[in-house]
Backbone as CSV, one residue per row, in Angstrom:
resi,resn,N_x,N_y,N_z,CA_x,CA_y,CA_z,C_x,C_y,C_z
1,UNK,18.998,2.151,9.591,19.633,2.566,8.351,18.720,2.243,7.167
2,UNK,18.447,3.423,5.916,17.600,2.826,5.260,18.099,1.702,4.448
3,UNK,17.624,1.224,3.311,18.162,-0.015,2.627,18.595,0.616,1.351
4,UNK,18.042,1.908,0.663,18.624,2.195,-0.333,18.792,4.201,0.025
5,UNK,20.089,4.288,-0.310,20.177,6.302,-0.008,19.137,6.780,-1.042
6,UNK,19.323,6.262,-2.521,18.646,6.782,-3.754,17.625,6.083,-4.205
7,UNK,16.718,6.987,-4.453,15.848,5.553,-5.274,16.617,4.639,-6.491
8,UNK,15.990,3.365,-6.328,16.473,2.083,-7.365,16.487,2.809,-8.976
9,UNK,15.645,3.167,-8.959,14.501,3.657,-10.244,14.809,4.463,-11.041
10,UNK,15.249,6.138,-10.077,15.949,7.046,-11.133,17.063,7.534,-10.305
11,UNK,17.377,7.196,-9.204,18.365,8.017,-8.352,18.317,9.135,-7.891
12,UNK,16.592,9.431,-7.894,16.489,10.520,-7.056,16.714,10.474,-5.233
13,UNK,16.042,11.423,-4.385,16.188,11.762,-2.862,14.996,11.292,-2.576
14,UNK,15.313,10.292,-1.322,14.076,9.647,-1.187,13.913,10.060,0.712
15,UNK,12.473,10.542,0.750,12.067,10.930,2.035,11.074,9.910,2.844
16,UNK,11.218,10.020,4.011,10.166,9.356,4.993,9.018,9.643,4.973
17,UNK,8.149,9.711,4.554,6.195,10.081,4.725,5.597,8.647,5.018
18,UNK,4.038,9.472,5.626,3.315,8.806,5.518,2.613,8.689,4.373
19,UNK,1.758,7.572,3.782,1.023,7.238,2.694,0.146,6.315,2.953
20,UNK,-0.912,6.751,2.045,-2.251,5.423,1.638,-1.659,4.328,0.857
21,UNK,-2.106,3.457,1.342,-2.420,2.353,0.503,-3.251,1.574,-0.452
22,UNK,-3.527,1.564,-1.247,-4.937,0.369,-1.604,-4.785,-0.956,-2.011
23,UNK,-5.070,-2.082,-1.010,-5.034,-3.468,-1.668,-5.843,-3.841,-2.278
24,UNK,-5.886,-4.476,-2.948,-7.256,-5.257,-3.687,-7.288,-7.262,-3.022
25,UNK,-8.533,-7.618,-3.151,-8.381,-8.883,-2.771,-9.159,-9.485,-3.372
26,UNK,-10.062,-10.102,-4.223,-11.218,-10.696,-4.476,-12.013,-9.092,-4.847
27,UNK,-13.032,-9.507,-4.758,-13.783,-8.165,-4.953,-14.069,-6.610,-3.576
28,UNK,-12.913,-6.872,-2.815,-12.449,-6.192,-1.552,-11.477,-5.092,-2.145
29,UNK,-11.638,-4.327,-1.549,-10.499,-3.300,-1.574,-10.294,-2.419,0.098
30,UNK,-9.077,-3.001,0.484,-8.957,-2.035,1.650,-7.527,-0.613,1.348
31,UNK,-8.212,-0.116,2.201,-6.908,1.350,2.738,-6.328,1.171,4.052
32,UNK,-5.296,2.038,3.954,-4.369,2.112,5.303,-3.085,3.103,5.127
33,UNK,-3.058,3.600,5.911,-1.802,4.102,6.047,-0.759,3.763,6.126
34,UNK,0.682,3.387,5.605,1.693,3.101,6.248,2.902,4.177,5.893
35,UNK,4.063,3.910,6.514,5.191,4.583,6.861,6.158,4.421,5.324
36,UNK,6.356,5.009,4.104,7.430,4.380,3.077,8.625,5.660,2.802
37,UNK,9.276,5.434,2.170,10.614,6.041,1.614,10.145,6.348,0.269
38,UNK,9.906,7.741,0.217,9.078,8.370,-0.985,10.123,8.730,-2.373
39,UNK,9.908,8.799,-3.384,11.395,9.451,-4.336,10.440,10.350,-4.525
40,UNK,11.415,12.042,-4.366,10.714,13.588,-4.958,10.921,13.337,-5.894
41,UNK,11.561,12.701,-6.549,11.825,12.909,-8.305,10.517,12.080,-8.809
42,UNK,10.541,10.572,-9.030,9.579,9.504,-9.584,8.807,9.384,-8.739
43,UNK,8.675,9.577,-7.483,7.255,9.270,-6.680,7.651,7.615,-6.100
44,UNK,8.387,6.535,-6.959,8.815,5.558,-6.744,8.013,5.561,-4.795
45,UNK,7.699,4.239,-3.958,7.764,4.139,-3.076,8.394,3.067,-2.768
46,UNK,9.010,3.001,-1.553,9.801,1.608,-0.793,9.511,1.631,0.660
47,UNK,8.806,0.431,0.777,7.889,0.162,1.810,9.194,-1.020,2.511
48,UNK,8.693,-0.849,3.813,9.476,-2.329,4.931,9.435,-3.494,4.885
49,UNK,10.171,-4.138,4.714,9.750,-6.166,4.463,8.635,-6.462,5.420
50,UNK,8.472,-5.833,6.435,7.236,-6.059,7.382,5.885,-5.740,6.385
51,UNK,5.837,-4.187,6.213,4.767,-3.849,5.888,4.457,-4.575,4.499
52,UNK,4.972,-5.010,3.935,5.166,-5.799,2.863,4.328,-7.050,3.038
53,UNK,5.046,-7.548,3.824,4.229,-9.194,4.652,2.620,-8.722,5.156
54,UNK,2.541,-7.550,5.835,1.242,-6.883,5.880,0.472,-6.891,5.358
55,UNK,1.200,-6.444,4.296,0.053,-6.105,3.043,-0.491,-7.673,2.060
56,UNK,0.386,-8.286,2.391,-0.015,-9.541,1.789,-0.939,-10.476,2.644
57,UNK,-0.827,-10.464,3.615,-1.689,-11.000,4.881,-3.063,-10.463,4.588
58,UNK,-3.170,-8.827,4.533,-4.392,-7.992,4.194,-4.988,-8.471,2.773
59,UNK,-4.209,-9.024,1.805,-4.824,-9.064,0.296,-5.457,-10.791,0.722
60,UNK,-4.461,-11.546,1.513,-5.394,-12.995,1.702,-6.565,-12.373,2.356
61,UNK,-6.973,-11.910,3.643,-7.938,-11.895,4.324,-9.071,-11.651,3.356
62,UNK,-8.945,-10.407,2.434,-9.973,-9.379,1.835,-10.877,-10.819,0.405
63,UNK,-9.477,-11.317,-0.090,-9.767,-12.676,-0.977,-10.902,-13.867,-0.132
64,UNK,-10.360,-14.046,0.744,-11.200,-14.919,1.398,-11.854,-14.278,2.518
65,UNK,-13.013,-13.032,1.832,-13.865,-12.229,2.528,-13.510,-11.986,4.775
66,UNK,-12.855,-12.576,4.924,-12.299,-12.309,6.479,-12.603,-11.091,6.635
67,UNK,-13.570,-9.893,6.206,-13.682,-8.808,6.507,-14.074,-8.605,7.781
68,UNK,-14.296,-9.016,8.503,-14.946,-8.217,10.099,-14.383,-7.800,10.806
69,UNK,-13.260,-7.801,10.997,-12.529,-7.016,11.849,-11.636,-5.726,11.112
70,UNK,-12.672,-4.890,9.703,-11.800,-4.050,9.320,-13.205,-3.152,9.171
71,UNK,-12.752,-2.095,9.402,-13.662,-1.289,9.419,-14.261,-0.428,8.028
72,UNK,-15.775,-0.448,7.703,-16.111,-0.054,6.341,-16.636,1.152,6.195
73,UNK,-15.686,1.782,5.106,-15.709,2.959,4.369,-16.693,3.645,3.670
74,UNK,-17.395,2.531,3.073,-18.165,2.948,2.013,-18.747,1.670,1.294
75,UNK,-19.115,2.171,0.154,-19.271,1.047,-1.182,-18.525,1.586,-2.553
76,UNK,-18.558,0.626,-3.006,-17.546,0.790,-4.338,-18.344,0.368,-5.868
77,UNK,-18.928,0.970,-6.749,-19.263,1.183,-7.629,-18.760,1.160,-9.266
78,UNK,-19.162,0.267,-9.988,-18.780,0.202,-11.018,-19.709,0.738,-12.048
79,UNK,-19.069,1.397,-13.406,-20.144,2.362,-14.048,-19.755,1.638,-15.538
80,UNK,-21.385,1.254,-15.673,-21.559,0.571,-17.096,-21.007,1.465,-18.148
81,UNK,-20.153,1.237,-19.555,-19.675,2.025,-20.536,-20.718,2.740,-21.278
């Protein structure tokens, strides 16, 4: 059963998709996919108390560089003003 019929936010219809993620951690940034409850109206997302705990597990690792067991994308670039 979901936890909310409407979104919190504006009371729009909220659907099942998949979606990206981006955490940040220290100077880390990972992606991932997970499963959330989308609002068509606000976009609002509502993610699982799991994936939640996930994602916080993922923002310690990335903080305290634990990167090796995630696989790399790329590099990430910052552009002087």
């Amino acid at each position: 059963m979901k936890a909310f019929e409407k979104c919190p936010v504006c009371g729009g219809e909220l659907v099942e998709k998949e979606v990206e993620k981006l955490l940040k951690g220290g100077v880390h940034t990972a992606v991932l996919k997970v499963r959330a409850e989308v609002c068509l109206r606000c976009g609002e997302r509502l993610y699982p108390v799991e994936t939640v705990k996930r994602f916080e597990q993922i923002r310690q690792k990335l903080e305290r560089q634990e990167v090796a067991d995630f696989q790399p994308l790329g590099q990430t670039f910052q552009v002087a003003h």
